[in-house]
N, C-alpha and C positions, 0 to 999 in steps of 0.2 A: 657422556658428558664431555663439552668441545673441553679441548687444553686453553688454558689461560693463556692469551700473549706475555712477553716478557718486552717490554717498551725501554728503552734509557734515555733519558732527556736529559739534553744537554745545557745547559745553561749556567753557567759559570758566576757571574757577576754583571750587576752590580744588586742592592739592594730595589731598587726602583726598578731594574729590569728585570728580578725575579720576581717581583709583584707582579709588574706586567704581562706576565705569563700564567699567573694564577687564572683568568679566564678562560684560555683554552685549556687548563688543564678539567676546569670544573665542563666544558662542554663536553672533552675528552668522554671524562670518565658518563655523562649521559648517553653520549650516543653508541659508544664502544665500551660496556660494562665488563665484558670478560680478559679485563688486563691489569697486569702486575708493574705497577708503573712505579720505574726507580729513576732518578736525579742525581744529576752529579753535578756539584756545585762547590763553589770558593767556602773553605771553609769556615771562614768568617760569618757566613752568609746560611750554612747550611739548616740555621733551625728556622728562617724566612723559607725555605723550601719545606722543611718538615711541618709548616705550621698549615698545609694544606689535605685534605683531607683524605685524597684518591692517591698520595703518595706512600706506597709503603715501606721505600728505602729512602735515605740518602748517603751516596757516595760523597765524600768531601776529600777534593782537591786544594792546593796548596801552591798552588802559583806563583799568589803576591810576594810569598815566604822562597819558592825556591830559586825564586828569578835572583833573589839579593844573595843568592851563595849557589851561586849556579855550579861551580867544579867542588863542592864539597861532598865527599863521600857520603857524609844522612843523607842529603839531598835526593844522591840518586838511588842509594838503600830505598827514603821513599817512593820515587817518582817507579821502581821497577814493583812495589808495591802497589799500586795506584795498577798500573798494568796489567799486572798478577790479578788483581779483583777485576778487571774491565773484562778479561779473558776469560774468564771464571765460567758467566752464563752464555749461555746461547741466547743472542738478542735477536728476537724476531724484527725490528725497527729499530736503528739509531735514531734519533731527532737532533742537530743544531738546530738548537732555536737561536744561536747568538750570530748565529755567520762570521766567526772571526778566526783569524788559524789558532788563537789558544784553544777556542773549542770546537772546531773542524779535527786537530791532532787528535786529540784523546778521545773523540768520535770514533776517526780514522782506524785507534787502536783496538774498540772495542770487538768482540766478536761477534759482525752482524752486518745489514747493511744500512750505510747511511744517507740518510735524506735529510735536504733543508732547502735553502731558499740559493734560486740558478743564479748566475752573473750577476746579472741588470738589478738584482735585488739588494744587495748587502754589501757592504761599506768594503769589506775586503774581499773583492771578488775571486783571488785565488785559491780562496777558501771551498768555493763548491767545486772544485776540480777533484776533492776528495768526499764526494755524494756519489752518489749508485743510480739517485733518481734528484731532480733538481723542479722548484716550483716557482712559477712567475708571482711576485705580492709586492704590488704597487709600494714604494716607500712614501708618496703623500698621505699614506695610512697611519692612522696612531702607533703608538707599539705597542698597544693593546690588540688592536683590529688586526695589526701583522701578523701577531702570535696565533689568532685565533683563525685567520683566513691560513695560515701555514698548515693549521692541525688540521685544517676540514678538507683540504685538499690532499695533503698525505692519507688519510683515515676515509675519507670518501662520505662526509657527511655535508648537510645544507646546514647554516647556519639562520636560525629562526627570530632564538630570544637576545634579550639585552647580555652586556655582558654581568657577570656574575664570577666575583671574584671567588666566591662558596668556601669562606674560612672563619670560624668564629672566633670570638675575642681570648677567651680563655677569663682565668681568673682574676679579679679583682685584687690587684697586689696589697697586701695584709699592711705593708706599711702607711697605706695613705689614708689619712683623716675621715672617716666619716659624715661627708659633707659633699657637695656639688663642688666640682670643678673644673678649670680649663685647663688644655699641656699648652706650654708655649714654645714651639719647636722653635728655638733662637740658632742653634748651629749646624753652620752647612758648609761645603768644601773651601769654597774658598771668600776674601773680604770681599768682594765686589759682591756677592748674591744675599749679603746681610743685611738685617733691617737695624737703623739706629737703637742704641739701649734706650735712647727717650722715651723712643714710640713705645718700646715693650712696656716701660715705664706706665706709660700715659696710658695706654690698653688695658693692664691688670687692674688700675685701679679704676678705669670704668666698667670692668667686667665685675669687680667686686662689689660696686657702688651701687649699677642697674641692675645683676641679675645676682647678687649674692654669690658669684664663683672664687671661691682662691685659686689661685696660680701655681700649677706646678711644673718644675723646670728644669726638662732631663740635661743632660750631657754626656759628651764622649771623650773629652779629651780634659787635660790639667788647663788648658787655655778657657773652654768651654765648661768647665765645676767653676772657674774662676770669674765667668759673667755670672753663670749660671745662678750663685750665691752673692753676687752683688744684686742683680735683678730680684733675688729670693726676699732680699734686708731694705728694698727699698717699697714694696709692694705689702699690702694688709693680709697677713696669716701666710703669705706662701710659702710653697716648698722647693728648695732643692733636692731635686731627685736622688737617693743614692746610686751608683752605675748599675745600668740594667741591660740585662742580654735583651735578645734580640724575643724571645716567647714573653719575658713579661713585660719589655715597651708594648706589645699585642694590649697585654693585659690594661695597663693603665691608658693606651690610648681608648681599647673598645670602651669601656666603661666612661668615660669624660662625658663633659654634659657642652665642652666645646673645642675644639682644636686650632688653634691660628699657626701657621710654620712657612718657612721661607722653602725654598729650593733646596729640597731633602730627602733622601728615602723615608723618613720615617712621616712623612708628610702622604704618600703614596701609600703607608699603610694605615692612615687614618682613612685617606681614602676606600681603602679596601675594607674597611668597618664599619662603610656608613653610619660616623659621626659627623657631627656639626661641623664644616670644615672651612676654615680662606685659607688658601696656600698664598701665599705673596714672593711675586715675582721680579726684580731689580737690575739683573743683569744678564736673564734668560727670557729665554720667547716661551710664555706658557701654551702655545699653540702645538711647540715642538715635545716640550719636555712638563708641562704641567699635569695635574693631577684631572681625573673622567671627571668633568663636568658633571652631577646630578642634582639634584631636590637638596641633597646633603651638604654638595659642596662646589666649591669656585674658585676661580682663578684669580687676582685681583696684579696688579701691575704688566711690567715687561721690562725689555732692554732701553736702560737710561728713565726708568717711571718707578719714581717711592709712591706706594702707597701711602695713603695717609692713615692717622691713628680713625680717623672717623669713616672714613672708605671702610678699614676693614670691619670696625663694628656696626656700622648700616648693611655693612655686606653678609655679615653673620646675624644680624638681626633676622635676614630676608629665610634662611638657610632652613628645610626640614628638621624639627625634633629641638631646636634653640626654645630653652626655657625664655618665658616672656621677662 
């Protein structure tokens, strides 16, 4: 019986770029079955990596955390931790999939040799100085198509099918109503990529009105519970979401019966649910940073372009699985 490879992928951050690698991981584990494939990831971010299903570690890293107390003795207690576990296996393959020196270093460190993407490819190109083997992947490519043209060429496979993000939803969070619903992803990093409260306003209750949907209306921050609940008290039956990790946002997006959200990770993981989906975009180019276009879901503005409330619901009208 061959030995199983032992694989570590490197992918750090962010949330929308950990998704974007969930496709090559699902062709990964098709075309190369005999592998033990572990991730090292922000730890923030680690159960968007554990939510996929050919993973069967993850390592979580602490970055965002140790950069803000860089000379503090925990710090480097963990960060010689963090090393300690890298060194631990014998890795048959490192992978950067991020190209950048925070995850070129901790690549660099683990025991094994590293590959990822050569010069001409990735935003910090001193980052492949610390590769073993180096691969040419056009950056007019998605980051989806990146991820997945990196792994076929490391691993030696042809890529055939569509991409296939291959993660299910999980469970139906026990708090929410039994009834049809929409998420209404309202917040995103920063003011310029937000859509007016009107519009959410004027949306909920024509989604109530035409298809019978309430509105439910996660958050992440005290600024974001604080529309989140004014958007909640202004709309028929909706919910303010209580705070929700990152496995059961899975939960209550896969289950929706529609998803509207602006320039956001958790916009990227409806898209990886194939639900009902308009991402709306105001201050970004969805060409660069938007969610895979399918049957399910669309892109709807750009830089300096609001959507309108009737854009987006003609646009989800049109969308595969939209109740009539």
């Amino acid at each position: 019986m061959p030995r199983m490879m032992n694989v570590l992928i490197v992918r750090t951050s962010s949330m929308g770029d950990l998704i974007h690698t969930w496709p090559a991981l699902t062709d990964l584990a098709r075309h190369v079955p005999d592998l033990e494939i572990t991730w090292l990831a922000e730890e923030n971010f680690a159960d968007i990596a554990r939510l996929h299903p050919a993973v069967g570690e993850v390592i979580p890293m602490a970055w965002r955390r140790w950069r803000k107390n860089l000379f503090a003795s925990a710090t480097w207690d963990e960060m010689n931790l963090l090393k300690n576990r890298l060194q631990t296996t014998d890795w048959d393959v490192v992978v950067d999939a991020q190209g950048l020196l925070k995850s070129a270093l901790p690549a660099w460190l683990a025991k094994g040799p590293v590959v990822g993407y050569n010069w001409r490819s990735i935003r910090e190109p001193v980052a492949s100085l610390l590769y073993s083997r180096k691969f040419d992947v056009s950056r007019n490519l998605s980051a989806v198509d990146r991820n997945r043209q990196l792994f076929a060429r490391i691993f030696g496979y042809t890529l055939t099918d569509k991409a296939d993000f291959g993660i299910l939803c999980g469970e139906r969070p026990g708090w929410l109503p039994m009834r049809g619903y929409a998420v209404l992803l309202h917040a995103t990093s920063r003011h310029s990529k937000e859509w007016p409260e009107e519009h959410w306003i004027g949306c909920g209750k024509q989604l109530f009105t035409r298809k019978g949907l309430i509105s439910v209306i996660p958050w992440g921050n005290t600024k974001e519970r604080a529309r989140a609940e004014r958007l909640a008290a202004a709309l028929p039956d909706a919910v303010a979401a209580p705070r929700l990790g990152l496995a059961e946002a899975a939960g209550l997006l896969g289950h929706a019966d529609a998803v509207i959200g602006v320039d956001t990770g958790l916009s990227h993981l409806a898209n990886a649910l194939d639900v009902p989906l308009v991402a709306i975009y105001t201050d970004t180019d969805p060409a660069k940073t938007g969610v895979i276009e399918t049957p399910f879901a669309v892109n709807l503005g750009g830089i300096g372009r609001l959507p309108s409330v009737e854009e987006v619901l003609d646009a989800l009208d049109q969308r595969k699985g939209i109740a009539g």
